[in-house]
C-alpha positions as a printed Julia matrix, in Angstrom:
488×3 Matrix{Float64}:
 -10.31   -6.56  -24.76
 -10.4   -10.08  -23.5
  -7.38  -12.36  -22.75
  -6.27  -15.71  -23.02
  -3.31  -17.15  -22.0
  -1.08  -16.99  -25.14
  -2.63  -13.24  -24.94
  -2.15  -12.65  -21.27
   1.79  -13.49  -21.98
   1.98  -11.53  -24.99
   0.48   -8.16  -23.93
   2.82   -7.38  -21.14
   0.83   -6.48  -18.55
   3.03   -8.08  -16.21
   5.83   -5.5   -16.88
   3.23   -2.74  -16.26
   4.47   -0.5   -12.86
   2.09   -0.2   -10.27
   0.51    3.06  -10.85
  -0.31    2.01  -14.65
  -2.57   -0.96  -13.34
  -6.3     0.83  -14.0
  -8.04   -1.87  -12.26
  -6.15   -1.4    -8.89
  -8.56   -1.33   -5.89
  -7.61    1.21   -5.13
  -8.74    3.07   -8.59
 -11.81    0.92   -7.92
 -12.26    2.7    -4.59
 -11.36    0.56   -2.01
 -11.07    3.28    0.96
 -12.14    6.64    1.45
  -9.9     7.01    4.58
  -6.71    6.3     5.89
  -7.87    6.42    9.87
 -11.13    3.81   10.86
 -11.65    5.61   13.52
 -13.34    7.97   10.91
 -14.9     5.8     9.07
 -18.45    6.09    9.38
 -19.52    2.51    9.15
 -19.93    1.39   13.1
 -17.26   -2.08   12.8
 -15.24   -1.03    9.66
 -12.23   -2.23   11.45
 -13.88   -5.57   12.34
 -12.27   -8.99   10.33
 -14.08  -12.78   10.06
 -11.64  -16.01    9.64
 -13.64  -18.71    8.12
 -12.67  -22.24    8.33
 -14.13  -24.61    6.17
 -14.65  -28.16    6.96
 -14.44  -29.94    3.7
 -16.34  -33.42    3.8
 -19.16  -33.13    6.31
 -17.36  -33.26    9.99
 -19.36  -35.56   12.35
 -21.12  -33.07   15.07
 -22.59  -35.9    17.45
 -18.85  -36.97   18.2
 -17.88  -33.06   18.39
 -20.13  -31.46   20.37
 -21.67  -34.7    22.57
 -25.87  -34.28   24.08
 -24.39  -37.3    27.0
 -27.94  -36.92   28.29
 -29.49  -37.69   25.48
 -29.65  -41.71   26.41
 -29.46  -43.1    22.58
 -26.15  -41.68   22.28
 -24.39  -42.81   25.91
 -26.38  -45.67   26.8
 -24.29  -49.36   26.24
 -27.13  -50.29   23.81
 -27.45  -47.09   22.15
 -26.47  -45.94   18.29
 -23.15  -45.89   18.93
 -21.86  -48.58   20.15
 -17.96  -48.84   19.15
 -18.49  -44.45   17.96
 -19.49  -43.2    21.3
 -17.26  -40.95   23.52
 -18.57  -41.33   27.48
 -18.94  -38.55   29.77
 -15.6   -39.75   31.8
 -13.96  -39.37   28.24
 -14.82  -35.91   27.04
 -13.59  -32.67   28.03
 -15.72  -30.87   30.52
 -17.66  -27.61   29.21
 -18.07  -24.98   32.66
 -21.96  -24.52   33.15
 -23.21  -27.35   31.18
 -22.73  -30.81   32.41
 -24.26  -32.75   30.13
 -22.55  -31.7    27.75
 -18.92  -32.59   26.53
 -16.54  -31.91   23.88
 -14.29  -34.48   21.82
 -10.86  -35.32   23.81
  -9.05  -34.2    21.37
 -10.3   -30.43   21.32
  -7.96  -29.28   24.23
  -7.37  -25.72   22.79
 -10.9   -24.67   21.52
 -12.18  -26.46   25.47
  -9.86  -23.96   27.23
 -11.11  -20.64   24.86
 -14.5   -21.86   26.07
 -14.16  -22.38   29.94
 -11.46  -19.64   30.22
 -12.4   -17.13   28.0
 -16.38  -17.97   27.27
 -15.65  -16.62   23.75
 -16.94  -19.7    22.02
 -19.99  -20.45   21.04
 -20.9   -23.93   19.58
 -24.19  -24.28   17.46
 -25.6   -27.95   17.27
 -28.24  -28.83   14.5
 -27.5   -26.28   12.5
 -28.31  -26.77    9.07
 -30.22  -26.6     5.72
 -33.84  -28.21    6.31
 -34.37  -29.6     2.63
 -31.06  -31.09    3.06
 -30.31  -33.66   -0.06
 -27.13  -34.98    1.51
 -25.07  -34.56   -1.09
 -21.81  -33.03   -0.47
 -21.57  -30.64   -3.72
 -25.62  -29.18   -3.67
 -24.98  -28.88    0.35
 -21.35  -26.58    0.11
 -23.0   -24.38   -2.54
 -25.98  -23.68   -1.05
 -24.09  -22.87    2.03
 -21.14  -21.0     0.41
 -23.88  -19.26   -1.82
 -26.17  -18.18    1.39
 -29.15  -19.77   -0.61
 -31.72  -22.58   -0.37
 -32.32  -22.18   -4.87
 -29.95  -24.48   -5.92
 -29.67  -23.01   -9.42
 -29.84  -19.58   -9.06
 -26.38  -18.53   -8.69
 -22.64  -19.7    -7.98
 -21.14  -16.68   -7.01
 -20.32  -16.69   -2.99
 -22.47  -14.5    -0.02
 -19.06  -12.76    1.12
 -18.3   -10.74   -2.31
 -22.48   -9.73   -2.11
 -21.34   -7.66    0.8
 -18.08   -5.87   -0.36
 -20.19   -3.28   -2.57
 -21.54   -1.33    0.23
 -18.7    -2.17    2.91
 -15.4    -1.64    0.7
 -16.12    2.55    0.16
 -16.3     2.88    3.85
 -12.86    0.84    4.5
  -9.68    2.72    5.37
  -6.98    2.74    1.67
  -4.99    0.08    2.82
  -6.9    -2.86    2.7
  -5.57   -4.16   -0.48
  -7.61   -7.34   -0.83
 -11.22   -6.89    1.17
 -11.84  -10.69    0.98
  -9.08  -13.05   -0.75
  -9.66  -17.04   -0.54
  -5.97  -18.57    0.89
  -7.06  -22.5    -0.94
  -5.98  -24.65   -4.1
  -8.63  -23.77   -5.23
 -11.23  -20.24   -5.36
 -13.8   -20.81   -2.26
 -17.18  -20.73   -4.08
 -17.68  -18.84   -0.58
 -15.68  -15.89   -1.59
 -16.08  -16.09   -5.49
 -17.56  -13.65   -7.45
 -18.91  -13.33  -11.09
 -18.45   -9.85  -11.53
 -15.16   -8.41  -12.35
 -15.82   -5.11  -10.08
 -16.18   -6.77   -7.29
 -12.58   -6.68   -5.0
 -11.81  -10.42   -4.18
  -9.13  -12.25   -4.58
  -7.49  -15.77   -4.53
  -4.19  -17.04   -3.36
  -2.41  -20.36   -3.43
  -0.05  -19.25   -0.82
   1.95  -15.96   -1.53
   4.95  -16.7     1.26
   7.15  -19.39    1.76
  10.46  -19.95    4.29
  13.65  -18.18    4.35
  15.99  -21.19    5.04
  18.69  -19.01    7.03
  15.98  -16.34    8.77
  12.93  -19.18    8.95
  11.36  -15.95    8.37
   8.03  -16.0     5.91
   8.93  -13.98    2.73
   7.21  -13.38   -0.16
   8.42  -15.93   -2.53
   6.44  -14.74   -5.95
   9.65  -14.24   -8.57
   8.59  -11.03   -9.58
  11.8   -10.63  -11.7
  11.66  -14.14  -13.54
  12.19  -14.0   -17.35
   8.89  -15.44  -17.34
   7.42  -13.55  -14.68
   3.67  -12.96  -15.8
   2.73  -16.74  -15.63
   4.48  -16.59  -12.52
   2.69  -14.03  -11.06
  -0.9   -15.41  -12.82
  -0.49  -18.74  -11.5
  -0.61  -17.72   -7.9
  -3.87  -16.16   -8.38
  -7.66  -17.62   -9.86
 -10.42  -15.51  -10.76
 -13.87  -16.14  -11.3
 -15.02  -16.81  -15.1
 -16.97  -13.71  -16.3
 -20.11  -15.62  -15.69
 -19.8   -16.52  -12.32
 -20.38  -20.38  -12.54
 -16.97  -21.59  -12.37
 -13.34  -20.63  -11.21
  -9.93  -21.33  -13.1
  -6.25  -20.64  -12.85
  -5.33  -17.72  -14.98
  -2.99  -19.92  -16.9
  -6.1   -22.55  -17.69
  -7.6   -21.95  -21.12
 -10.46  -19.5   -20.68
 -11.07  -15.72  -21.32
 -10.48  -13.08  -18.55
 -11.31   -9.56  -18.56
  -8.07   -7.54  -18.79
  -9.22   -5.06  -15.18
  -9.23   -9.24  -13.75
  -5.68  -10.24  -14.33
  -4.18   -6.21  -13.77
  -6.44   -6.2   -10.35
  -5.03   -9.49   -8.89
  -1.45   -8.53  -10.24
  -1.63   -5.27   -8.85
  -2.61   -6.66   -5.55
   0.53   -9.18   -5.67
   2.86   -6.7    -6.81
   1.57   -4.36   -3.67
   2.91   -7.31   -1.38
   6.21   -6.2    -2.1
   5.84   -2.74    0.47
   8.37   -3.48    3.0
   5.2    -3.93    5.33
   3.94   -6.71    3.97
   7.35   -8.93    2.09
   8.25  -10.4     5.09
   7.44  -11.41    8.85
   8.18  -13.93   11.75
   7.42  -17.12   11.54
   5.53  -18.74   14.38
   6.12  -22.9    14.19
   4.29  -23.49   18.12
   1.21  -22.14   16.68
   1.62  -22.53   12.94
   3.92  -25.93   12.03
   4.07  -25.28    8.75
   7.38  -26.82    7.96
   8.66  -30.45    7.63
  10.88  -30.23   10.83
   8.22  -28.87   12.88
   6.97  -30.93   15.84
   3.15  -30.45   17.31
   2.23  -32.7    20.17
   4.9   -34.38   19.62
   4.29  -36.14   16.19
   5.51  -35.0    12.86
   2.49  -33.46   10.19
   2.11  -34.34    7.15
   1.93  -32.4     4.05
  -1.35  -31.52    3.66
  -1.54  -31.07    7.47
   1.6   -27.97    7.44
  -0.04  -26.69    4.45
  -2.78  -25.97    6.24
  -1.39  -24.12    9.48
   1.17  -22.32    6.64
  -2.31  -20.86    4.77
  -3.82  -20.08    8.19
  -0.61  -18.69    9.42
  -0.54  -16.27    6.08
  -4.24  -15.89    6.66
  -4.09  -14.73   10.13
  -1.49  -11.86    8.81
  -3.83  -11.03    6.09
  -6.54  -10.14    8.86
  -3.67   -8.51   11.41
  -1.76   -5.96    9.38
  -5.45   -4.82    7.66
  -4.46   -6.15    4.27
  -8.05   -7.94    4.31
 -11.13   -8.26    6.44
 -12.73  -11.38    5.04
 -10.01  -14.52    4.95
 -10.72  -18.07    4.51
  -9.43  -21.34    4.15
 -10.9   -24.82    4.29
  -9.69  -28.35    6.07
 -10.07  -31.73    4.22
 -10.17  -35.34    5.2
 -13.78  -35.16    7.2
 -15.79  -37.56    5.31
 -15.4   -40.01    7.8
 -17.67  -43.18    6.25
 -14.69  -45.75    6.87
 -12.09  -46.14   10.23
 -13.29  -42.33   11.24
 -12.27  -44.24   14.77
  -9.5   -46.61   15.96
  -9.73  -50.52   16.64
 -11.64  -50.6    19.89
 -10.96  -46.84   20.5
 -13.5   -44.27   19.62
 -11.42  -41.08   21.29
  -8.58  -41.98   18.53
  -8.22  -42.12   14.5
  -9.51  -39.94   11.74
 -11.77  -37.58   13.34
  -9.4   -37.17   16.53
  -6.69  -35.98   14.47
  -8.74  -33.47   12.57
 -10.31  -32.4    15.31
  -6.63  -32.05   16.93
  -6.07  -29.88   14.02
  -9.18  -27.68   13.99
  -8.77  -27.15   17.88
  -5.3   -25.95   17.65
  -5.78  -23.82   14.93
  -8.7   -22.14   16.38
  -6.64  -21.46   19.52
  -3.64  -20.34   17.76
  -5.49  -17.87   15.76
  -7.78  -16.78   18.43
  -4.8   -15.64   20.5
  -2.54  -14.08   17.68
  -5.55  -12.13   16.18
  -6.31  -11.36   20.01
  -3.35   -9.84   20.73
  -3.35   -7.72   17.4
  -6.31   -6.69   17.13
  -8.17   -6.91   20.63
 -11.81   -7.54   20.12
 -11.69   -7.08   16.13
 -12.34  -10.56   14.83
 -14.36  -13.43   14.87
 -13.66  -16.78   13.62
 -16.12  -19.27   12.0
 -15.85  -22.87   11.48
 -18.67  -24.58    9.66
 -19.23  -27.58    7.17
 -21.56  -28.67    4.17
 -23.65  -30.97    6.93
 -23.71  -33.23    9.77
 -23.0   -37.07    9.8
 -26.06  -40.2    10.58
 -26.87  -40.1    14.22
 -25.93  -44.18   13.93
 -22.54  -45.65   12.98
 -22.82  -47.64   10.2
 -20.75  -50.99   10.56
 -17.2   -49.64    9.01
 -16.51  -47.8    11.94
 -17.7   -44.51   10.97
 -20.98  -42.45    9.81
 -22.63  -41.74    6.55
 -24.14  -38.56    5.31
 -26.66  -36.56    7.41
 -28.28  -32.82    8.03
 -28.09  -31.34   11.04
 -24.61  -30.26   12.14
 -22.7   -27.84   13.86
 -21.03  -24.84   13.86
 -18.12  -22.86   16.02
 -18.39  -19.46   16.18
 -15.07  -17.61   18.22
 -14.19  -14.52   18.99
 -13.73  -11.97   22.45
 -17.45  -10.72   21.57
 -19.22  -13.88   21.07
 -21.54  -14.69   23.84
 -19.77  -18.38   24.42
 -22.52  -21.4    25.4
 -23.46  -24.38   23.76
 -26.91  -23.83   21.3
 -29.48  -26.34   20.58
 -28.37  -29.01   22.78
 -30.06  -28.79   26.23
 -33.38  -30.64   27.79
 -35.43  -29.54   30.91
 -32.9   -31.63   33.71
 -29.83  -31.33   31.96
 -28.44  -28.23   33.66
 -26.81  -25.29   31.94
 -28.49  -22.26   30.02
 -30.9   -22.93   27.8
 -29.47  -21.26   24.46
 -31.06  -21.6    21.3
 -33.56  -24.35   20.73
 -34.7   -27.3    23.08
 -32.41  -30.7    22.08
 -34.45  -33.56   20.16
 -33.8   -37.01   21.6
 -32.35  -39.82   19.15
 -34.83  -41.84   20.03
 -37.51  -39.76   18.41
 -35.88  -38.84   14.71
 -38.11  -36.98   12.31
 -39.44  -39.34    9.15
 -38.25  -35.75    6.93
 -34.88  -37.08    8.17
 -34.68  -40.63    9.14
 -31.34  -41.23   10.45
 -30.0   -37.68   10.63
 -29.8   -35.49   13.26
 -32.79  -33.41   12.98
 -31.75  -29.23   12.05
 -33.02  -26.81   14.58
 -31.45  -23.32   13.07
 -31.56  -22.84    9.53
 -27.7   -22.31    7.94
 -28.07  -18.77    7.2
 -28.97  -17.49   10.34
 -25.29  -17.36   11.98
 -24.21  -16.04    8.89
 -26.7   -13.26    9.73
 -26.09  -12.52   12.87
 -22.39  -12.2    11.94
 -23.11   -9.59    9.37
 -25.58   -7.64   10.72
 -24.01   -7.92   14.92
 -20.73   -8.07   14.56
 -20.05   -6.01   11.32
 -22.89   -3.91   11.39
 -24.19   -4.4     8.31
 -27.54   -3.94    8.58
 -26.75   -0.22    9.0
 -25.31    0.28    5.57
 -28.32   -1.1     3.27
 -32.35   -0.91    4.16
 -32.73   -5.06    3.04
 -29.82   -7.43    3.81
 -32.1    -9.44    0.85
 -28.88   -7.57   -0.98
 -26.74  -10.45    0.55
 -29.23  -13.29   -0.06
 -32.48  -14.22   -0.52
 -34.49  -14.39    3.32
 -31.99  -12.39    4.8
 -33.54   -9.58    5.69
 -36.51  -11.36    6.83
 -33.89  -13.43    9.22
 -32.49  -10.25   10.58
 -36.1    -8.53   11.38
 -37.29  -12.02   12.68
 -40.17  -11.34   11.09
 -40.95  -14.95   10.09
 -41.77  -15.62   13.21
 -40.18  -19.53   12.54
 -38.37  -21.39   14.9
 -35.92  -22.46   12.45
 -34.76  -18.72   11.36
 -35.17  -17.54   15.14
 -31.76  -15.52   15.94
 -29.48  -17.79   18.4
 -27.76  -14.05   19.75
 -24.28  -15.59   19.7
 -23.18  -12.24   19.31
């Protein structure tokens, strides 16, 4: 039986109780234990946070190479863009190095903690520099542009959900307007979910509750329109209440999963405005945010209890504003504007999460912060930076082997992590005016799976996940560009 949304409405499903829901996961098998500790994957207990930048975040001004003499000489690329070596935040151990002013938090998880590790130049090396081709192919863990839309996360719930303990209700769920392509999947089986934002504000508590009005007249579109599932083909995503056809295990799954929300467990907890100001009258460093801005530490904040009370291990959300071709800096002030304040953002959020996951769940997490690609080594006359390829990545967590990646020269100082650091000054003519990729995309994604989760010990070929995978894993290329950075 398929369903519409005249259909969906009619049928009643919405009044169905929660045992009656056949395509529960948990009918679908998602556990086979209530205790990890015997489960018998190695990191079942292990969760990933993943932050994406939408709009191609500039990685030159984020993670600065001040040796590399194009980028802080007077005369160099940057004139009005550059951020000097007096401006920057220190990084311990590497000092030619520095990181944007305006990353405070994410500088002190790195000197304090070394549980950071930043990637430069990472990136897709037959880059088109379009922002669409760019987030699929990295959202889809793929270099064949047509081959598929569904996302590399649900290609690794099949063999990972049987071995999770019963109450992990969602095993990846999307907190976004709209599905991640990351975490969408074209088949109906397979246990992810989408949220617009399940919890809002008691006004008298300032508690978070669950604010889905489970006992409105009208209550299935209520309860449809806070979810999306993938179209039975996999190539697109739409609200339950668009116009489309849905499988009816889809809609009971995702209603099901709302409806289990409601255990006293999971309807309510404490706010947190210092790390999460997700409210209008909430102050963070001393300016008011604005709508967008609160919207994004409330879907981190309900994100980060996702991943705490086990209710998921895969959460993600994503972080607009970052294509930065116009005023990304201030009149006559390159450590203000634009990119500061998202990078304000980003930093604080990373912190914030870093040390409420930390607390709950000690060294089970890792959080990772990527986008589609990099920005043009040279500004381009507006005051900001057009599209490029190379870019980096920010990978966090108490078991990640912190250091900065790609970006060091014999006479620099520091460890030499990853790949040596091309100079500005000699570009490749396969890139022009971008900053030339050193690590292909998928190889941080690899080393997540396979180091931190484990995964290579539940299938034989993590080719399962995406294509080159496995070959990635086993380094048997033998290319620089898939050569594991062991960040983990």
């Amino acid at each position: 039986m398929t369903l519409d949304r005249r259909n969906f409405l009619l049928s009643g499903l919405a009044g169905l109780p929660l045992a009656g829901l056949g395509g529960s996961l948990r009918a679908m098998g998602a556990g086979t234990s209530g205790d990890p500790t015997q489960v018998p994957v190695p990191f079942a207990n292990r969760r990933m946070l993943t932050i994406f930048l939408r709009g191609a975040n500039d990685a030159l001004n984020t993670v600065i190479p001040h040796a590399d003499p194009d980028y802080e000489g007077m005369n160099g690329l940057r004139p009005e863009l550059r951020i000097t070596q007096g401006q920057s935040l220190s990084l311990n151990g590497y000092p030619s190095v520095g990181l944007h002013p305006s990353m405070t938090g994410l500088r002190d998880l790195f000197n304090n903690q070394n549980s950071v590790a930043l990637l430069h130049r990472i990136g897709n090396f037959d880059g088109e520099r379009s922002h669409f081709t760019e987030m699929l192919l990295l959202e889809t863990g793929r270099t064949d542009y047509s081959a598929t839309s569904q996302g590399w996360i649900p290609q690794v719930l099949p063999d990972l959900v049987p071995h999770l303990p019963g109450n992990v209700l969602m095993p990846s769920v999307s907190v976004s307007n709209r599905m991640q392509r990351m975490y969408l999947s074209g088949d109906q089986d397979e246990p992810t979910t989408h949220l617009q934002g399940a919890y809002g504000v008691d006004p008298i508590t300032d508690d978070r509750v669950l604010n889905i009005p489970f006992a409105s007249t009208s209550q299935g579109m209520d309860i449809a329109d806070r979810v999306e599932l993938a179209a039975p083909t996999g190539t697109s995503a739409y609200s339950v209440s668009d116009a489309g056809i849905y499988q009816r295990t889809s809609i009971a799954r995702a209603i099901d999963t709302l409806r289990s929300l409601r255990a006293p467990a999971y309807a309510t907890f404490t706010r947190q405005p210092l790390r999460y100001p997700s409210q209008p009258g909430d102050q963070w460093g001393g300016n008011a945010l604005n709508g967008p801005q609160r919207t994004f530490f409330s879907r981190l904040e309900e994100s980060v209890f996702y991943l705490k009370t086990g209710l998921t291990r895969f959460a993600g959300i994503e972080l607009g504003g970052w294509d930065t071709h116009n005023n990304q800096i201030d009149v006559g002030n390159s450590t203000t504007g634009t990119h500061a304040d998202l990078l304000t953002i980003l930093s604080h959020a990373i912190k914030s999460a870093y040390d409420d996951l930390q607390f709950a769940l000690g060294n089970d997490f890792v959080i990772l912060v990527i986008s589609e690609f990099g920005r043009t080594v040279a500004e381009n006359g507006s005051r900001g930076t057009d599209h490029g390829v190379g870019g980096a990545a920010i990978v966090a967590g108490p078991t990640v082997n912190g250091g900065v990646y790609n970006c060091w020269r014999p006479g620099w100082g520091g460890p030499q992590l990853g790949q040596e650091w091309r100079l500005l000054s000699n570009p490749d003519p396969n890139y022009a005016d971008a900053i030339v990729p050193a690590t292909d995309f998928r190889v941080p994604f690899v080393e997540i799976m396979d180091k931190f989760f484990g995964y290579g010990s539940l299938i034989q070929n993590m080719d399962d996940i995406g294509p080159f995978w496995e070959q990635i894993r086993t380094t048997l290329s033998g290319q620089p560009r898939y050569a594991p950075l062991n960040f983990i």
